[in-house]
N, CA, C and O atoms as CSV, one atom per row, in Angstrom:
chain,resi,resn,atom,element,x,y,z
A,1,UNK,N,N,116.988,122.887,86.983
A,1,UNK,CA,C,116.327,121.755,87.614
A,1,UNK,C,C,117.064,120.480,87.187
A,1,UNK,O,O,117.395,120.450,86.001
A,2,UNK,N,N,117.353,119.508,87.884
A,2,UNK,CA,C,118.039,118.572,87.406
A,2,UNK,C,C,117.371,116.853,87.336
A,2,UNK,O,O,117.037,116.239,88.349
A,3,UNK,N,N,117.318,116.531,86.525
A,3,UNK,CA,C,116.959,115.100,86.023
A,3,UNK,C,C,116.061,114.156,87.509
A,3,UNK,O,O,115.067,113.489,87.222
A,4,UNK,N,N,116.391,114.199,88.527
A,4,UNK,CA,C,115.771,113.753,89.917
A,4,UNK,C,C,114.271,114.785,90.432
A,4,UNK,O,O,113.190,114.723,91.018
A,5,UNK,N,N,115.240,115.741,89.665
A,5,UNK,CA,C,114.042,117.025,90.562
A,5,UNK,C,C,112.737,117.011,89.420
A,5,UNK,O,O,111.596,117.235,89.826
A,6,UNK,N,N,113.001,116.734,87.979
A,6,UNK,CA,C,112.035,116.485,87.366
A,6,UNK,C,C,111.133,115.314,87.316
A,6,UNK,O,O,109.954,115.496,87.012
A,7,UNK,N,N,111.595,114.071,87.599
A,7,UNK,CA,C,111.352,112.874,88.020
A,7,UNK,C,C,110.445,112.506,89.442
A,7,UNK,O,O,110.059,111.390,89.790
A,8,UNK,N,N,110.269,113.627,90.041
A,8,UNK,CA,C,109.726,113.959,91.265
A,8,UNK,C,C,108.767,114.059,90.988
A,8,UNK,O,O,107.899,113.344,91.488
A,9,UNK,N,N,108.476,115.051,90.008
A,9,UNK,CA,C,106.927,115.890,90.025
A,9,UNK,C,C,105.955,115.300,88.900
A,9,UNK,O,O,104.933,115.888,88.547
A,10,UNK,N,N,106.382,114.075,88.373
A,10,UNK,CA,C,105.759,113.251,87.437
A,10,UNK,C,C,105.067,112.521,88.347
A,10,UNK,O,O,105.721,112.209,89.343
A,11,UNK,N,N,103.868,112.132,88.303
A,11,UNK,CA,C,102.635,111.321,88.529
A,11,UNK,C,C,102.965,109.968,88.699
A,11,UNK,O,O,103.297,109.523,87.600
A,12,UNK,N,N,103.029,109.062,89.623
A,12,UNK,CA,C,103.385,107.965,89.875
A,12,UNK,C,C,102.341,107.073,89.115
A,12,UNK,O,O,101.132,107.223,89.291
A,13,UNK,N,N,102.858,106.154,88.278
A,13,UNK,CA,C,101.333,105.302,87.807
A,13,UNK,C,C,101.213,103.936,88.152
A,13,UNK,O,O,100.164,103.293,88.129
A,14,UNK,N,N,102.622,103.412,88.556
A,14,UNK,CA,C,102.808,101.937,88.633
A,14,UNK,C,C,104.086,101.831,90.039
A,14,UNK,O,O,104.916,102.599,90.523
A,15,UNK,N,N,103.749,100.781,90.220
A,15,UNK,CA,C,104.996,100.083,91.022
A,15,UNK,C,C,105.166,98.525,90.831
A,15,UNK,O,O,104.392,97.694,90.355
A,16,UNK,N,N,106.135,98.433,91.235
A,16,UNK,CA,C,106.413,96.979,90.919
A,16,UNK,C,C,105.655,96.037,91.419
A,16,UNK,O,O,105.918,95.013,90.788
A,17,UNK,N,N,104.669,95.780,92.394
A,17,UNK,CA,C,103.616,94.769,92.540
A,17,UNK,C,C,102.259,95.185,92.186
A,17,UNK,O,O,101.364,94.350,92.059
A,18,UNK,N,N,102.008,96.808,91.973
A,18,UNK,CA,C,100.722,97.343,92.233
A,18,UNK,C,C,101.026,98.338,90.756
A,18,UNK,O,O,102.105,98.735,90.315
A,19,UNK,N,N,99.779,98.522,90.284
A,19,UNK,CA,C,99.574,99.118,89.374
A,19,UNK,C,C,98.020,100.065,89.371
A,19,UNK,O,O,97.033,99.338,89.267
A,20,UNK,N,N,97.721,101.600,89.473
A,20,UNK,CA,C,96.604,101.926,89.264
A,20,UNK,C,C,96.548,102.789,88.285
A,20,UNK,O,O,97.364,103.681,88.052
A,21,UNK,N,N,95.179,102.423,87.457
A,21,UNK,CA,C,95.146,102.303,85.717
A,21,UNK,C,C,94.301,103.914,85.891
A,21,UNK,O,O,94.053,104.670,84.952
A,22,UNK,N,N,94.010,104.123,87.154
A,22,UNK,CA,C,92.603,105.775,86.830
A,22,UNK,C,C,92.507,106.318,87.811
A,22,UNK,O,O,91.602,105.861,88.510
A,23,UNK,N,N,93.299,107.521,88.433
A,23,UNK,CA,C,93.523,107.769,89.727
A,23,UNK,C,C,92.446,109.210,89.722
A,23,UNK,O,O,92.450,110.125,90.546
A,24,UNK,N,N,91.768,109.088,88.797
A,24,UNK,CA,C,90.232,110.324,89.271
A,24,UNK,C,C,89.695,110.260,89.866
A,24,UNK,O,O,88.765,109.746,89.244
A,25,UNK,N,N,89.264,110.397,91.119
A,25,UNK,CA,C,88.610,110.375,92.357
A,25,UNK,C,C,88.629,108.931,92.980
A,25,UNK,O,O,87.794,108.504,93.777
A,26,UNK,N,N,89.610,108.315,92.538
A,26,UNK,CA,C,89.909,106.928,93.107
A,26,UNK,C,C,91.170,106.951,94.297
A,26,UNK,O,O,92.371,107.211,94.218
A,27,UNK,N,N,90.456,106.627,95.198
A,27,UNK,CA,C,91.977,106.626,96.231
A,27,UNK,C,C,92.569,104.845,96.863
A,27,UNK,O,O,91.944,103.785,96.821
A,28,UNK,N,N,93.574,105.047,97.250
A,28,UNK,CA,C,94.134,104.167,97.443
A,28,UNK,C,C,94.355,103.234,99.045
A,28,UNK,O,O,95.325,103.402,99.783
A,29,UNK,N,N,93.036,102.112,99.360
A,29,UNK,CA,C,92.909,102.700,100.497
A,29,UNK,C,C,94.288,101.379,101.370
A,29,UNK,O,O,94.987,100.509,100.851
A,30,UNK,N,N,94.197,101.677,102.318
A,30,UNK,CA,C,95.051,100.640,103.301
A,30,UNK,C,C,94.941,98.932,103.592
A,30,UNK,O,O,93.799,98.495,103.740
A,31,UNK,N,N,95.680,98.309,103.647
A,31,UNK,CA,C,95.809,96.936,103.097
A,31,UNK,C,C,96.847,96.425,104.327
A,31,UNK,O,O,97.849,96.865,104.890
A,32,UNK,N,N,96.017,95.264,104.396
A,32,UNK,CA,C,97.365,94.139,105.261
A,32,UNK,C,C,97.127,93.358,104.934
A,32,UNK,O,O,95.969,92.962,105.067
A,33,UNK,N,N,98.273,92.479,104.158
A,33,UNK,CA,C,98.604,91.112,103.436
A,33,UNK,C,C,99.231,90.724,104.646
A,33,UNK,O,O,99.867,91.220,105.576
A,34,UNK,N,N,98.562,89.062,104.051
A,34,UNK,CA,C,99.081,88.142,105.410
A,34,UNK,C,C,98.990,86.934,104.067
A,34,UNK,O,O,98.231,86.839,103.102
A,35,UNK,N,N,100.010,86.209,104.488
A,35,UNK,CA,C,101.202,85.005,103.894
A,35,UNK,C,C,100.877,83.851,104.611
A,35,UNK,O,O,101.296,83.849,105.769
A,36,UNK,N,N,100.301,82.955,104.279
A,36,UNK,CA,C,100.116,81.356,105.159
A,36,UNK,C,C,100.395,80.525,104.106
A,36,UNK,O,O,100.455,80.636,102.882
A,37,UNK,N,N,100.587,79.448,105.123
A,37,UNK,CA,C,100.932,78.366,104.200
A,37,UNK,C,C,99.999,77.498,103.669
A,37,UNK,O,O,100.290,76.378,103.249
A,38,UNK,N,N,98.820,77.999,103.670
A,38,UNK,CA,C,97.787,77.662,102.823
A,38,UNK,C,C,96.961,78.543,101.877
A,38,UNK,O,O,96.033,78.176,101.157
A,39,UNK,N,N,97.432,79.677,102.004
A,39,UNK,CA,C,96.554,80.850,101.436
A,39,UNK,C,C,97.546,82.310,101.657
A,39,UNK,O,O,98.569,82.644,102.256
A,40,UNK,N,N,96.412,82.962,100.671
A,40,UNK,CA,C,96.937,84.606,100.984
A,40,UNK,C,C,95.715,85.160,101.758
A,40,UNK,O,O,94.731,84.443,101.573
A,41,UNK,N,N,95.498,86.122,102.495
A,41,UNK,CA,C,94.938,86.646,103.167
A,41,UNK,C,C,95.097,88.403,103.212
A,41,UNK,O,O,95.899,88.999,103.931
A,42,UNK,N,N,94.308,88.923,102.436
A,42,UNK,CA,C,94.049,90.330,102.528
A,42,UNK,C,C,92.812,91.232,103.312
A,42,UNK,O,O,91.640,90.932,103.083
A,43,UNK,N,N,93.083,92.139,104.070
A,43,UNK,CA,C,92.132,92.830,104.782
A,43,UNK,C,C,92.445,94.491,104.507
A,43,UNK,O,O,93.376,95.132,104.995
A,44,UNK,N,N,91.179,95.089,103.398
A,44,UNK,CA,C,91.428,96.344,102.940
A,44,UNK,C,C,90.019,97.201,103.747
A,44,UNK,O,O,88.858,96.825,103.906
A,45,UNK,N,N,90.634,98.330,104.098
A,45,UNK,CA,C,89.328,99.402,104.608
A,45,UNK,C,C,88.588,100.053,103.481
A,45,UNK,O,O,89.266,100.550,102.582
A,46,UNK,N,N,87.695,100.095,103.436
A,46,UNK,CA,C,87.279,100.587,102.416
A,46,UNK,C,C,86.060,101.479,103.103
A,46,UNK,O,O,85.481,100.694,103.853
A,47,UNK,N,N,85.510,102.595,103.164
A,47,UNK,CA,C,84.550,102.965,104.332
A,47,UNK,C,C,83.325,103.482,103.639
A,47,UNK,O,O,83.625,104.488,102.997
A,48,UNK,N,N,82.307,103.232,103.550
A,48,UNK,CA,C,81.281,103.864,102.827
A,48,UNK,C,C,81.095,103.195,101.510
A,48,UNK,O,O,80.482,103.723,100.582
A,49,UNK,N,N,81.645,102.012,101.458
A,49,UNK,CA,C,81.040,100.997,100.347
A,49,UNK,C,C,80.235,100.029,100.605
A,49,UNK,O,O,80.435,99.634,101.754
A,50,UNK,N,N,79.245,99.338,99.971
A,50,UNK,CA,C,78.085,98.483,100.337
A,50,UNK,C,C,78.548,97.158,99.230
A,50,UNK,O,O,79.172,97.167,98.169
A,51,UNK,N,N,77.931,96.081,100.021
A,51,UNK,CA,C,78.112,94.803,99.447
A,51,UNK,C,C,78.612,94.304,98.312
A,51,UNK,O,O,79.553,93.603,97.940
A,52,UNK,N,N,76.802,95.441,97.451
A,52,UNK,CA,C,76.562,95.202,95.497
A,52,UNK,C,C,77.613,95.850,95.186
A,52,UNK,O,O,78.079,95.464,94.114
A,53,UNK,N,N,78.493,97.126,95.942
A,53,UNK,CA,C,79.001,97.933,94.915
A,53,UNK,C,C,81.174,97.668,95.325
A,53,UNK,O,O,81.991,98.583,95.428
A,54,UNK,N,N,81.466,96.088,95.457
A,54,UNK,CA,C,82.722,96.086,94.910
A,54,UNK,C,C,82.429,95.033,93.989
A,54,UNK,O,O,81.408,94.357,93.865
A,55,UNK,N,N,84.055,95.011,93.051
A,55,UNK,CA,C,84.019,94.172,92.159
A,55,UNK,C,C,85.757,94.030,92.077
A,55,UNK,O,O,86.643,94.868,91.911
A,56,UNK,N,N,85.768,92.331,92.308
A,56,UNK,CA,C,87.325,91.409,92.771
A,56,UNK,C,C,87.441,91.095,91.049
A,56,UNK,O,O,86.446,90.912,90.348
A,57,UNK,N,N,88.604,91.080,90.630
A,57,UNK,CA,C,88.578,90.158,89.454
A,57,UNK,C,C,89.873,89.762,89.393
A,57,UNK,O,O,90.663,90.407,90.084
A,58,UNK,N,N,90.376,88.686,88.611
A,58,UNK,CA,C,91.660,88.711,88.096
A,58,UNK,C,C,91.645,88.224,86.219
A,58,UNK,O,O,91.273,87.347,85.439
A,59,UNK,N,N,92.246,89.347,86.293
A,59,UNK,CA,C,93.109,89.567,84.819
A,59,UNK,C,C,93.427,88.562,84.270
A,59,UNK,O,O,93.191,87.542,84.916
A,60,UNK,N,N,94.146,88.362,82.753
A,60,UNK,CA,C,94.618,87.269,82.269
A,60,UNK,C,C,96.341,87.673,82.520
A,60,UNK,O,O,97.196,86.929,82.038
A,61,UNK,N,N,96.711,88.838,83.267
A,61,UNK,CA,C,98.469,88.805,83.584
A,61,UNK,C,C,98.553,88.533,85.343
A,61,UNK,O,O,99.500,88.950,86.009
A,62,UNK,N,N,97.570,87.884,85.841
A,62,UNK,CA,C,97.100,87.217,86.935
A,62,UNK,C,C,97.165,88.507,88.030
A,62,UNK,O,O,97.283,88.192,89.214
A,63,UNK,N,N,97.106,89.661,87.757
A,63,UNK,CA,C,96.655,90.611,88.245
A,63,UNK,C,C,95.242,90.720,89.144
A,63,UNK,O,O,94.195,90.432,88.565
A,64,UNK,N,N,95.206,91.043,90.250
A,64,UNK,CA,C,94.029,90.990,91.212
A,64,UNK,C,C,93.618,92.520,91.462
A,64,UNK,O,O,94.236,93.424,92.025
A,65,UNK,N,N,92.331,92.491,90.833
A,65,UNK,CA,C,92.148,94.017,91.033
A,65,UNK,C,C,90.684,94.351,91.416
A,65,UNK,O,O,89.625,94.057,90.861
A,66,UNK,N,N,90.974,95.099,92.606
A,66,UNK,CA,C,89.555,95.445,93.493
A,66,UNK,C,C,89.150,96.708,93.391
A,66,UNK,O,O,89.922,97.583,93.784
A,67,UNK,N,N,87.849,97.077,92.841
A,67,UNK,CA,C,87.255,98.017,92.675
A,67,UNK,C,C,85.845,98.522,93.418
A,67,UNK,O,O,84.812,97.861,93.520
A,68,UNK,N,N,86.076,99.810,93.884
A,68,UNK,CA,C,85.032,99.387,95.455
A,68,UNK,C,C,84.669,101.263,95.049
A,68,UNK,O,O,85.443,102.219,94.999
A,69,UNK,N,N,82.668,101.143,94.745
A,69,UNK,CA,C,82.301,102.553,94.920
A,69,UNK,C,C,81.325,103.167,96.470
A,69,UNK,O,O,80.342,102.974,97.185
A,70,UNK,N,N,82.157,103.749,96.301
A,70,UNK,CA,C,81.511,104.149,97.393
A,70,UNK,C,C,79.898,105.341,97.727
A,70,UNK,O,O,79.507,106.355,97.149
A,71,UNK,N,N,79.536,104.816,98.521
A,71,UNK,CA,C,77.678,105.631,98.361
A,71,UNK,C,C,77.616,106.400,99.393
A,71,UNK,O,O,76.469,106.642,99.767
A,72,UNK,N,N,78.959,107.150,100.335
A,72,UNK,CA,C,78.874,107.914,100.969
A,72,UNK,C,C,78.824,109.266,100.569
A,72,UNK,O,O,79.677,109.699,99.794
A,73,UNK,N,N,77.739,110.127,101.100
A,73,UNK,CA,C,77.507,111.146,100.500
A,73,UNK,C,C,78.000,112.114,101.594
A,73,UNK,O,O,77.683,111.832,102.749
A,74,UNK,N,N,78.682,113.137,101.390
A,74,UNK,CA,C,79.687,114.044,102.353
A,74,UNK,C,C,78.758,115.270,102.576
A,74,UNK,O,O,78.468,116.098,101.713
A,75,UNK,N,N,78.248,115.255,104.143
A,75,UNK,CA,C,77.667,116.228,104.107
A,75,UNK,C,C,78.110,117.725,103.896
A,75,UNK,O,O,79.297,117.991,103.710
A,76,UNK,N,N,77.010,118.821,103.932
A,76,UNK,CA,C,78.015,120.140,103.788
A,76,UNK,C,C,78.242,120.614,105.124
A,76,UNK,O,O,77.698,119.932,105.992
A,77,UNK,N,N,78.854,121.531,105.485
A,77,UNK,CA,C,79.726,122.566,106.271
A,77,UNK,C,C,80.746,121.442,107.363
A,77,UNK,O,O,80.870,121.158,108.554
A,78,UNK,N,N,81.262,121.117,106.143
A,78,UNK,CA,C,82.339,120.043,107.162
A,78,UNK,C,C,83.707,121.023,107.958
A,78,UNK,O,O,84.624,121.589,107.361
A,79,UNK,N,N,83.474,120.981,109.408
A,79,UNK,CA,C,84.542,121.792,110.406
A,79,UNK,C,C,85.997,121.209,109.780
A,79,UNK,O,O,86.839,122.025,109.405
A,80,UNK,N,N,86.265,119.702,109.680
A,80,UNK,CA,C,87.684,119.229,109.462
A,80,UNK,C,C,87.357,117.959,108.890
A,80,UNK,O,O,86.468,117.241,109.347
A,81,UNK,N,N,88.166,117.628,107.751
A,81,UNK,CA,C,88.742,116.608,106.990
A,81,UNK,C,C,89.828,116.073,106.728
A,81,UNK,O,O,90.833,116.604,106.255
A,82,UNK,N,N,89.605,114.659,107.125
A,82,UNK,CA,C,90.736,113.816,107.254
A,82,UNK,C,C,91.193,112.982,105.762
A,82,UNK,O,O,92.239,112.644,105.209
A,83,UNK,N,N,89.570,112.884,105.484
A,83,UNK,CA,C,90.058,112.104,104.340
A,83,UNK,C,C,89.235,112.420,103.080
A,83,UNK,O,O,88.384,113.290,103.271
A,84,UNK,N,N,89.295,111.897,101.794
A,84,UNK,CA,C,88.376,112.621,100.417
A,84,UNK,C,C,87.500,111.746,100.257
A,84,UNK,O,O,87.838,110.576,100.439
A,85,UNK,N,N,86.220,112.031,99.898
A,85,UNK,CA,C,85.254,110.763,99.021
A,85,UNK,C,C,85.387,110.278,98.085
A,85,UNK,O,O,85.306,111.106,97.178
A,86,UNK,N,N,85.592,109.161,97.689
A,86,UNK,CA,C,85.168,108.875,95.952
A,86,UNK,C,C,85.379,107.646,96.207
A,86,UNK,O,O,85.005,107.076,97.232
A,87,UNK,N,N,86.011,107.132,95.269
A,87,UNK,CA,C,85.841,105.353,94.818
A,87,UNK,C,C,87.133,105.064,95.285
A,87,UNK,O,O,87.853,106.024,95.557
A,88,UNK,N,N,87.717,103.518,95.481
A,88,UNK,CA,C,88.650,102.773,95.736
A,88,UNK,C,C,88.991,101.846,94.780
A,88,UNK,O,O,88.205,101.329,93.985
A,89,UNK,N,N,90.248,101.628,94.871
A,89,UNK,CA,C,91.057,100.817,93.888
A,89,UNK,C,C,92.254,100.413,93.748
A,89,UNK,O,O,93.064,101.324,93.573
A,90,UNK,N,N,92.679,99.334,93.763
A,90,UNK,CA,C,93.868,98.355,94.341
A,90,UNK,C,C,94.041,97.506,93.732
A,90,UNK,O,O,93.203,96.605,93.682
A,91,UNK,N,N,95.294,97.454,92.970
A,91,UNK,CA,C,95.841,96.090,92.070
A,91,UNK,C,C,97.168,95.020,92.827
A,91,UNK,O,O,98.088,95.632,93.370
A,92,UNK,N,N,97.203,93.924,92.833
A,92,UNK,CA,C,98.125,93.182,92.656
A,92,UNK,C,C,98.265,92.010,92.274
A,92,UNK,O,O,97.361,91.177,92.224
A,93,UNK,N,N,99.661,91.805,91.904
A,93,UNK,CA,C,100.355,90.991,90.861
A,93,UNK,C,C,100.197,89.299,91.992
A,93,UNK,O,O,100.663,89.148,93.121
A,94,UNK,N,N,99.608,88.548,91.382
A,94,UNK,CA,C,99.214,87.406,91.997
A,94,UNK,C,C,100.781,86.274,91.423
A,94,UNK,O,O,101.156,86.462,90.266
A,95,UNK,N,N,101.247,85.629,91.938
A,95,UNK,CA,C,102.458,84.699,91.946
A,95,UNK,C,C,101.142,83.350,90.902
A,95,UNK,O,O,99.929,83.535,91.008
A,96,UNK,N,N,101.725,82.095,89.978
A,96,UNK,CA,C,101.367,81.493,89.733
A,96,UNK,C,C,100.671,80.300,91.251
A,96,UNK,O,O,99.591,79.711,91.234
A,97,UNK,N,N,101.378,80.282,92.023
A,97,UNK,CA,C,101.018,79.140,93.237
A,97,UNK,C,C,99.762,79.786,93.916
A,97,UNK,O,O,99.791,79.544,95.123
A,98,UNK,N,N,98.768,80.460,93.582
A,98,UNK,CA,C,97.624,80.483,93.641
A,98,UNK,C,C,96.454,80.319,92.687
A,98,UNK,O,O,96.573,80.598,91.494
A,99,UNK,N,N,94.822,79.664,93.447
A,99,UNK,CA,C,94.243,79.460,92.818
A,99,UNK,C,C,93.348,80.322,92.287
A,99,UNK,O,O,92.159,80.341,92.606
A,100,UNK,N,N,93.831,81.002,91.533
A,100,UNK,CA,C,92.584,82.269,90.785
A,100,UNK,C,C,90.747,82.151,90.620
A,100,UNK,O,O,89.819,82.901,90.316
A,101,UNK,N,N,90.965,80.576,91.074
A,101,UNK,CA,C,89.035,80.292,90.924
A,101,UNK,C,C,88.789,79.696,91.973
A,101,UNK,O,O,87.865,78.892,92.093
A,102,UNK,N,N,89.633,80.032,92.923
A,102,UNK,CA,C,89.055,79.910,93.831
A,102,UNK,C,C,89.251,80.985,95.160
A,102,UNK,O,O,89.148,80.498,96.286
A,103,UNK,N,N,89.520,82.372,95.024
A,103,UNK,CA,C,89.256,83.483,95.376
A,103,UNK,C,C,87.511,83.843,95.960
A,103,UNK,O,O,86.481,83.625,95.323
A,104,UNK,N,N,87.642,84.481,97.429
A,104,UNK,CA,C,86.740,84.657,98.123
A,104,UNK,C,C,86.912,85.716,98.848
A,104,UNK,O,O,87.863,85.783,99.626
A,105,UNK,N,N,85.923,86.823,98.695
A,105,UNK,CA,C,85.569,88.037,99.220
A,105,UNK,C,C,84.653,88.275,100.861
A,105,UNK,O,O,83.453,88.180,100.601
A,106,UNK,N,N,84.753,88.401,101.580
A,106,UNK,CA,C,84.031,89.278,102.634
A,106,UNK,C,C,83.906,90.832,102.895
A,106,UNK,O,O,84.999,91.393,102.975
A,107,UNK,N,N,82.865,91.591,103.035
A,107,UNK,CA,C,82.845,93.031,103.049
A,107,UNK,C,C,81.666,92.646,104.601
A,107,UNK,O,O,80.633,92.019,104.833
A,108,UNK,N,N,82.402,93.272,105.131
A,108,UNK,CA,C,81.789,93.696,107.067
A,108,UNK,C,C,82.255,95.098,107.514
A,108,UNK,O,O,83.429,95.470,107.504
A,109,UNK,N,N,81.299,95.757,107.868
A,109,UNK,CA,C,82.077,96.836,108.802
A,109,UNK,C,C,82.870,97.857,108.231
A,109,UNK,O,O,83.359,98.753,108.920
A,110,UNK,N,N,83.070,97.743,106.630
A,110,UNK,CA,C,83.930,98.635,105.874
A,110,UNK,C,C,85.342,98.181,105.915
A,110,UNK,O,O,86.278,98.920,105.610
A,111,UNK,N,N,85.479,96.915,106.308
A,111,UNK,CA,C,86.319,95.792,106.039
A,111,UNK,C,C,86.350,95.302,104.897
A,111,UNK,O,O,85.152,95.259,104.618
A,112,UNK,N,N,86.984,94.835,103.898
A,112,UNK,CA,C,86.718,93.666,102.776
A,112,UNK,C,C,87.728,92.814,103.064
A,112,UNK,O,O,88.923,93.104,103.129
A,113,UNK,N,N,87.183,91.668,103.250
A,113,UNK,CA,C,88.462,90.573,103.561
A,113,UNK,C,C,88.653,89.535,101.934
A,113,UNK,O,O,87.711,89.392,101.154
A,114,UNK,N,N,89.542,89.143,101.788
A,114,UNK,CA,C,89.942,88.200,100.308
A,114,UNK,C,C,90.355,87.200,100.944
A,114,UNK,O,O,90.932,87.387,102.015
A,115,UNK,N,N,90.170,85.943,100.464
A,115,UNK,CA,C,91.413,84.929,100.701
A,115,UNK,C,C,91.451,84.109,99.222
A,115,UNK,O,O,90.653,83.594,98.439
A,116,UNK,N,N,92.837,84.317,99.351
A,116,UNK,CA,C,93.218,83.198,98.013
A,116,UNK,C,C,94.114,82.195,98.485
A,116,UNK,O,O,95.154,82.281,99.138
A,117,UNK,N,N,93.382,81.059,97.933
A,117,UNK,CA,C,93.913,80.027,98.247
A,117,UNK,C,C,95.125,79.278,97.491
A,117,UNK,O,O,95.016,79.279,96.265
A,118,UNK,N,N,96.099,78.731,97.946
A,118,UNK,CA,C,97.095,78.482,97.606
A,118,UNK,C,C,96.643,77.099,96.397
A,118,UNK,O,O,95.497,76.651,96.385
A,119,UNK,N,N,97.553,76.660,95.614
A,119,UNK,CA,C,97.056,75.626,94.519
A,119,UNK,C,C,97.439,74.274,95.369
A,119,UNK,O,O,98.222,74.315,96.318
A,120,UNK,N,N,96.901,73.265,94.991
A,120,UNK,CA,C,97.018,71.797,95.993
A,120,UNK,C,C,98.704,72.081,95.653
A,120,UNK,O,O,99.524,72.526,96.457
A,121,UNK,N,N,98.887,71.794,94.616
A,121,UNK,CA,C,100.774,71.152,94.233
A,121,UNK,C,C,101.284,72.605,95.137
A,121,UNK,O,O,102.303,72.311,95.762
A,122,UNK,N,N,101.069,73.375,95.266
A,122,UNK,CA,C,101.716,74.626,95.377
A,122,UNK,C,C,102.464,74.650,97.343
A,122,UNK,O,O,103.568,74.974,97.780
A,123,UNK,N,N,100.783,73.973,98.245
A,123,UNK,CA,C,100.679,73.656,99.516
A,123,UNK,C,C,102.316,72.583,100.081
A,123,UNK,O,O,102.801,71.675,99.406
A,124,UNK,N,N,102.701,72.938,101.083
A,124,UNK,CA,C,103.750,71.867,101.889
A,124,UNK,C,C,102.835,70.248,101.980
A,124,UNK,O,O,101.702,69.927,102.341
A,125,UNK,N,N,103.791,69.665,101.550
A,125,UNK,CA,C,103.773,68.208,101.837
A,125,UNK,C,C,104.792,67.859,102.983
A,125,UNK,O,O,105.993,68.101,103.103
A,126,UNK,N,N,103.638,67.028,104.000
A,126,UNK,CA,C,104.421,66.870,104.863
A,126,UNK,C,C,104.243,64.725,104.388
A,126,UNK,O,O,103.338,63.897,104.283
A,127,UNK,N,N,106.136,64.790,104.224
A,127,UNK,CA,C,106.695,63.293,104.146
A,127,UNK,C,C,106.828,62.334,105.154
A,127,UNK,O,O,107.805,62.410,105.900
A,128,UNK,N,N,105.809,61.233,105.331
A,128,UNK,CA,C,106.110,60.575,106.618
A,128,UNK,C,C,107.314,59.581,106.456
A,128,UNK,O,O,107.422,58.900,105.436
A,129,UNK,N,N,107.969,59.532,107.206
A,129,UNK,CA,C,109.062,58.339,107.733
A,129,UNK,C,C,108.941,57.228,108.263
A,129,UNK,O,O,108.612,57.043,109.435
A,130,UNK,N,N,109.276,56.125,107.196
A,130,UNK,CA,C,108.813,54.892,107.826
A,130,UNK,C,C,109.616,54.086,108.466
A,130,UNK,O,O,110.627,53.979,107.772
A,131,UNK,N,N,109.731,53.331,109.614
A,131,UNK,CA,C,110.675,52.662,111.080
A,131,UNK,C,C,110.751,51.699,110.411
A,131,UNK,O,O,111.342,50.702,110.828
């Protein structure tokens, strides 16, 4: 077996923007980051989680990490499965030019929407020109 082929079958724990710390019945669900010039904007699926039960935080290595349980209970004699039950969980590495206190959550529809807002100094200044 050679050095690649062993490197394969090791357990992924980290990547370079994302990091997950407990992958026991925690899955990893789907995400679209969106980039403005006033904010960040995230929209994660999360399906079978309720309001009380996520929790947004950020870290002191400005790490953003969403933790979402889910209260769907899987009935029995399931014909076909697409996907597994359990909990959700999603980290990323936040840039300094955002405002960490001022982070805002929405959960609709098995949607969770975030927006983080960019820091005032951080925002485009637009320079007027004077005639």
């Amino acid at each position: 077996m050679t050095e690649l082929e062993k490197r394969e079958q090791k357990e992924v724990t980290t990547t370079s923007a994302e990091q997950l710390t407990d992958a026991k019945n925690s899955y990893k669900p789907d995400v679209d980051i969106f980039y403005g010039e006033d904010k960040l904007f995230i929209a994660m699926d999360i399906p079978g989680v309720k309001k009380g039960d996520v929790n947004i935080e950020v870290d002191e290595n400005n790490t953003l990490i969403i933790k979402a349980k889910t209260s769907f209970k899987e009935p029995e004699g399931a014909l076909y499965k697409q996907f597994g039950i359990g909990n959700y969980y999603r980290a990323f590495t936040l840039s300094d030019e955002f405002d960490k206190d001022k982070i805002s959550g929405n959960l609709e529809n098995g949607v969770l929407e975030i927006t983080i807002p960019k820091k005032e100094e951080a925002k485009p200044k637009k320079i007027e020109i004077k005639v």
